[in-house]
N, C-alpha and C positions, 0 to 999 in steps of 0.2 A: 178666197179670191173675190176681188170686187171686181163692179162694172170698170173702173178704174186701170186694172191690170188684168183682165182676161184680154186674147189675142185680139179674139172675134170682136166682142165689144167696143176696142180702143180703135180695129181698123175701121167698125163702121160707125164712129163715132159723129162724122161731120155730118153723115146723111141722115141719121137715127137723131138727132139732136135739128135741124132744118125742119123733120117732119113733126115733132113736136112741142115745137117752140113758135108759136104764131112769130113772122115779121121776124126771126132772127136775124136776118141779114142789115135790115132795116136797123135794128137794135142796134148791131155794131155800127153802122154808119154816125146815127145818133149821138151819139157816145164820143164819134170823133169827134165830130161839130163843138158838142159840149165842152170837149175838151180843150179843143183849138179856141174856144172864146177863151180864156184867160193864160193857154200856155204860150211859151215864144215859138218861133220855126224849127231852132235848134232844141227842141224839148225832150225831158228826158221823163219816160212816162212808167211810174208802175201797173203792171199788170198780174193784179193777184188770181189763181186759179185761171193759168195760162195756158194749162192743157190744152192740146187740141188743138191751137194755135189761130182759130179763126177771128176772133176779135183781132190779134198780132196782126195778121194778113191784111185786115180792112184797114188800118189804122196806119201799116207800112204803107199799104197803097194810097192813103191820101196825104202821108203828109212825109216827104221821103228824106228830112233829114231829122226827125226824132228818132230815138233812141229809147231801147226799152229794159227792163228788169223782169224780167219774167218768172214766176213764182208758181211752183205746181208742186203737191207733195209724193206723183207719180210719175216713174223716171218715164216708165208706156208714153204717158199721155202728153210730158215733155218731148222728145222725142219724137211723137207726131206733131207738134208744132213748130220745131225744127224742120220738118218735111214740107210742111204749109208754108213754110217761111221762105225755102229753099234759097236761090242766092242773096236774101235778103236776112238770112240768120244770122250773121254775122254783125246784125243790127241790135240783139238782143244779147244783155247779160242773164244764163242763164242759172237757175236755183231751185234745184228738188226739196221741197220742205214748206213748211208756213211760214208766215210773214214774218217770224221771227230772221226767219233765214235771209233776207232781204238786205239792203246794203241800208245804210241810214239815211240816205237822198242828201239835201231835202230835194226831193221830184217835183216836175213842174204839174203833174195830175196824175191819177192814180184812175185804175178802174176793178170790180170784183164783179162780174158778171156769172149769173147761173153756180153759186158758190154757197153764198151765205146761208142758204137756204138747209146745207148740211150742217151748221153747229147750232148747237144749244145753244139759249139768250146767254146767257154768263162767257161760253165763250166768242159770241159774236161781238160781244161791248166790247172785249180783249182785244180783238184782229181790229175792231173799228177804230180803237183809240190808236195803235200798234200803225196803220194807217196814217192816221192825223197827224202822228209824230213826226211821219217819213215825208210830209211836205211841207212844199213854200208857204207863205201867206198869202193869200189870194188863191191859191191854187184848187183846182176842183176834185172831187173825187166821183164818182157814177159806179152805183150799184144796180142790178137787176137777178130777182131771185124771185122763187115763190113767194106771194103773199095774200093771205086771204083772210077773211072771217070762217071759224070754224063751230061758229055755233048759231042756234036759230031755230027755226023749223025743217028746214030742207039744207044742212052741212055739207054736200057733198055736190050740190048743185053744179058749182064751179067747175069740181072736179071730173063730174058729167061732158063737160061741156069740153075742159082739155080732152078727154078720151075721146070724143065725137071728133074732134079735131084732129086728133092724132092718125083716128082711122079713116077720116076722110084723106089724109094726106096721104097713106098705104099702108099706115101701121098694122098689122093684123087686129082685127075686130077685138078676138078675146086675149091678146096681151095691151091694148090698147085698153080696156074694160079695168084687164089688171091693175093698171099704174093708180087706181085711185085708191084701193086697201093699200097699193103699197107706198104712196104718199103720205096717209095717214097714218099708218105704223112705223115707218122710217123715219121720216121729216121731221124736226120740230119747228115746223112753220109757225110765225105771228102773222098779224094782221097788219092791214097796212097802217093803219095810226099804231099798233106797237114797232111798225118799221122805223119811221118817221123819227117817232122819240128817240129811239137808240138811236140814230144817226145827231140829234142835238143832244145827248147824253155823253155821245161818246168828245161833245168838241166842233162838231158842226155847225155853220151857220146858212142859214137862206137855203133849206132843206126843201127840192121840188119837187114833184112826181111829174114824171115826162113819159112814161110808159106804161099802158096798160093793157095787157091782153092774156083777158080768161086769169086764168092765178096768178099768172106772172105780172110782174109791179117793177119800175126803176125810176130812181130816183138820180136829180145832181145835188150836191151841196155844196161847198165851200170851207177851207179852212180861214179862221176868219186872222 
């Protein structure tokens, strides 16, 4: 069982994700802004690793005749953002599975927030290209996931600094403490310049960082 499909987990997903994410609320606001620079009114927006639904919610709420595709490869955590969504679900096409699973667009912008951060570089270039495919020209895509430097003299520094974060927010001190062995052995986090490149690897252009706080990093770019 993953955090993904346990009960507990996926119900307390909105609040346990707020208290460990500096500014997430702000993030998704961002993101729409970003977005709304180059999509139309009537946009039709992918949203990769839709779980949860709260980017969906911020994104409904600001711009109220786009249209989404929502992509998550847990029915759980679909399902809560059906619930997030409530009389506005009917706004979203939705899709259990990876980007594969996704309709072919082309979409007027895309977003993968809090996502990337779980695959391996090989198959992050995969979903990022798989992306680029699914839109317009001009159109943007906005990621935000872990990224950091993992080497130095003090590696975990960062990751110090999310746990302080986290426990000042209410996280319990020593599962708060946890999360940084277990970012390290889970994760295969890059740095932010290996972020950057894969996003102009994968087909990118005018690649920006517009977020940054404590490990987490987002970016906008463009298909050109």
């Amino acid at each position: 069982m993953t955090a993904f499909s346990d009960p507990v987990a996926v119900s307390g997903y909105a609040d346990r994700t707020a208290r460990i994410v500096p500014a997430l609320r702000d993030l998704h606001r961002m993101s729409g802004v970003l977005l709304a620079e180059r999509a139309p009114a009537e946009a039709r927006i992918l949203v990769l690793g839709a779980g949860g639904g709260l980017e969906l919610a911020a994104f409904a709420g600001m711009q109220p005749a786009w249209r989404f595709e929502a992509v998550d490869p847990s029915a759980d955590m679909l399902q809560l953002a059906r619930t997030a969504l409530g009389p506005q679900a009917h706004r979203a096409h939705w899709h259990e599975g990876l980007i594969d699973s996704a309709r072919p667009g082309p979409f007027d912008g895309a977003t993968c927030l809090l996502t990337l951060h779980f695959l391996p570089r090989d198959e992050r270039l995969r979903t990022l290209r798989q992306l680029h495919a699914r839109l317009k020209p001009g159109a943007a895509l906005v990621v935000a996931h872990h990224s950091f430097a993992s080497q130095g003299p003090d590696p975990d520094r960062w990751l110090r600094r999310n746990a302080a974060f986290a426990s000042a927010s209410g996280i319990a001190p020593a599962q708060a403490a946890g999360s940084i062995a277990a970012i390290r052995e889970r994760l295969p986090v890059l740095s932010p310049e290996q972020d950057a490149a894969l996003l102009g690897e994968a087909g990118f252009v005018d690649v920006e960082l517009f977020w940054c706080a404590f490990t987490f990093k987002g970016w906008v770019a463009r298909r050109p």
